[in-house]
C-alpha positions in Angstrom: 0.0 0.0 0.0 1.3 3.4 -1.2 0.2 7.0 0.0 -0.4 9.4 -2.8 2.1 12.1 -2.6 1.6 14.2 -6.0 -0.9 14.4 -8.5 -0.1 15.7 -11.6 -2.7 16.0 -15.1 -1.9 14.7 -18.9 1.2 15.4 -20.7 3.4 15.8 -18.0 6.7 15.8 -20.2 10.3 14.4 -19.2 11.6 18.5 -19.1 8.9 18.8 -16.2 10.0 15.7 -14.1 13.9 16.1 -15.0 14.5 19.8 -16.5 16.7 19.5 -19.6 19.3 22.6 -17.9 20.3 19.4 -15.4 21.3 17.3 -18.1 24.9 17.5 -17.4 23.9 15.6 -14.4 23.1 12.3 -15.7 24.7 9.8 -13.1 21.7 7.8 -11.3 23.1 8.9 -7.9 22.9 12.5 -8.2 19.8 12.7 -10.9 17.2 12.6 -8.0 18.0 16.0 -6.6 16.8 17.5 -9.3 13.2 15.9 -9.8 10.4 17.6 -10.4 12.7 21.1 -9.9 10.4 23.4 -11.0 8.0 22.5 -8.4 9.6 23.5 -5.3 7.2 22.2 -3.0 7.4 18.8 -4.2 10.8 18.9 -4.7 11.6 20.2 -1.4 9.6 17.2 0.1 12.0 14.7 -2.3 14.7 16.0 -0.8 14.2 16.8 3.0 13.1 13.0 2.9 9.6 13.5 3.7 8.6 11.0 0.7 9.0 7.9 2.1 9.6 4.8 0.0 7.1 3.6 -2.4 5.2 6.5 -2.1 3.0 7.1 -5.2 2.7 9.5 -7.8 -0.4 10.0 -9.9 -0.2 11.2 -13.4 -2.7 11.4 -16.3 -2.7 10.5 -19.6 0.8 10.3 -21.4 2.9 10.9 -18.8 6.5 11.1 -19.7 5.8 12.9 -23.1 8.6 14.4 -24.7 12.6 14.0 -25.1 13.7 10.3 -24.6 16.4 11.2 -22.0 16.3 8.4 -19.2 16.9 11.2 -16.3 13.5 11.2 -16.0 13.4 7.7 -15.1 16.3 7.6 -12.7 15.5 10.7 -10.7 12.6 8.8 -9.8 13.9 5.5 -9.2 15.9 7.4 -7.1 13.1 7.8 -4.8 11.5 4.6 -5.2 8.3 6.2 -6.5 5.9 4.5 -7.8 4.0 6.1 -10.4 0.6 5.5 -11.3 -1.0 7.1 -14.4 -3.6 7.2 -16.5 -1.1 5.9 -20.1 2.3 6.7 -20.2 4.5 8.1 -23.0 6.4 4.9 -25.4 9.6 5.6 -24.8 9.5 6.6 -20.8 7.5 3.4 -20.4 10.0 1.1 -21.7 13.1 3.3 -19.9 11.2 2.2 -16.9 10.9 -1.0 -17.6 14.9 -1.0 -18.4 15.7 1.0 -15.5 13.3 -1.1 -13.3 11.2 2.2 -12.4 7.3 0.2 -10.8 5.1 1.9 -13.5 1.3 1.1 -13.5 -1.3 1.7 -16.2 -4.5 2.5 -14.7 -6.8 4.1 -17.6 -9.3 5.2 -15.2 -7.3 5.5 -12.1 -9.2 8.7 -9.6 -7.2 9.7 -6.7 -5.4 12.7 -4.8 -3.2 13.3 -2.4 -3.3 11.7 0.6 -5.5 8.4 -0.5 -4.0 4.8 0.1 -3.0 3.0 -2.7 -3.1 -1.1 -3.1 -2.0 -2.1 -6.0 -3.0 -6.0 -6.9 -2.7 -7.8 -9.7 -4.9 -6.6 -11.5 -6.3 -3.3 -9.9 -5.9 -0.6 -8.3 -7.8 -0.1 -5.2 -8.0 3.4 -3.8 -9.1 2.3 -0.1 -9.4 6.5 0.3 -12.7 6.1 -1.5 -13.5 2.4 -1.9 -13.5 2.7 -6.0 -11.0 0.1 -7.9 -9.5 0.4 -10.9 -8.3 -1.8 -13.8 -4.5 -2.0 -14.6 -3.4 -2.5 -18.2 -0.3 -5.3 -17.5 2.5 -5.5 -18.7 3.5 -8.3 -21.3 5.1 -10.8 -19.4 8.7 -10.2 -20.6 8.9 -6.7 -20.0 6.9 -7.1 -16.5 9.6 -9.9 -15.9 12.3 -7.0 -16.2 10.6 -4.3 -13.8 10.4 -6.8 -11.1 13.8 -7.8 -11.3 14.9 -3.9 -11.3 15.9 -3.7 -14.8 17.3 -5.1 -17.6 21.0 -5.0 -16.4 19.7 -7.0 -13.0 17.5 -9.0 -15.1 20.4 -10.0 -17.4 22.2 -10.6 -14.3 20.1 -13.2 -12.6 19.7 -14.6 -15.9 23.5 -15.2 -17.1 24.1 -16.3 -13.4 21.1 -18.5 -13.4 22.6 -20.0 -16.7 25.6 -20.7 -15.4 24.5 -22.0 -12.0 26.8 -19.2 -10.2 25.0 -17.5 -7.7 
């Protein structure tokens, strides 16, 4: 169960979650500081901690519209978000799928900030307001890869799987 810390509406590009004048800044480690920058309350809250783990974030539809760069991804990995959103954008999807970022597509998804998030299987319950709503899965490979954190640790356990190393 996840608490909703952001909502945000429809075409919420990559410049708004990761703002292209950081893009000298692209190491995983330090990409975080900079997320969502030009929203100072939020980022403030990202930074000073107060987002705890698996917190979600609620977007509309085609979140992640816009340049391909993978910042976007990893300065919100680097929070352990979870992001929750209406579609997303092609290319941010699959960069979190490689980067192991736990995207969910909920076409109909309705909540705010401050509801309680369970996401199952194949819903998402809002326990806030009692409504569920359905999730769009992933194929099975590319789920595969978010669970395992991405395609380098996916490749990992793979190759070490393969070779019965461990």
């Amino acid at each position: 169960m996840g608490k909703v810390v952001y909502t945000v509406g429809d075409d919420v590009s990559t410049d708004v979650i990761y703002p292209g004048r950081y893009m000298a800044t692209v190491l995983p480690t330090e990409t975080p500081q900079y997320a969502f920058a030009d929203h100072a309350e939020f980022n403030a809250k990202l930074k000073s901690k107060q987002v705890p783990p698996g917190s979600v974030l609620v977007g509309g539809k085609n979140f992640g519209c816009g340049s391909s760069r993978e910042q976007a991804v990893s300065t919100l990995k680097g929070y352990d978000l979870v992001i929750v959103a209406r579609s997303f954008a092609r290319i941010f999807l699959q960069n979190s799928i490689n980067l192991g970022l736990r995207t969910v597509a909920a076409p109909d998804i309705d909540a705010k900030d401050g509801d309680e998030l369970e996401i199952a299987e194949h819903e998402v319950i809002n326990r806030t307001s009692g409504r569920s709503f359905r999730i769009e899965p992933l194929p099975p490979a590319r789920r595969d890869i978010m669970e395992a954190g991405g395609l380098i640790a996916y490749t990992r356990a793979r190759v070490l799987a393969g070779s019965g190393a461990r």
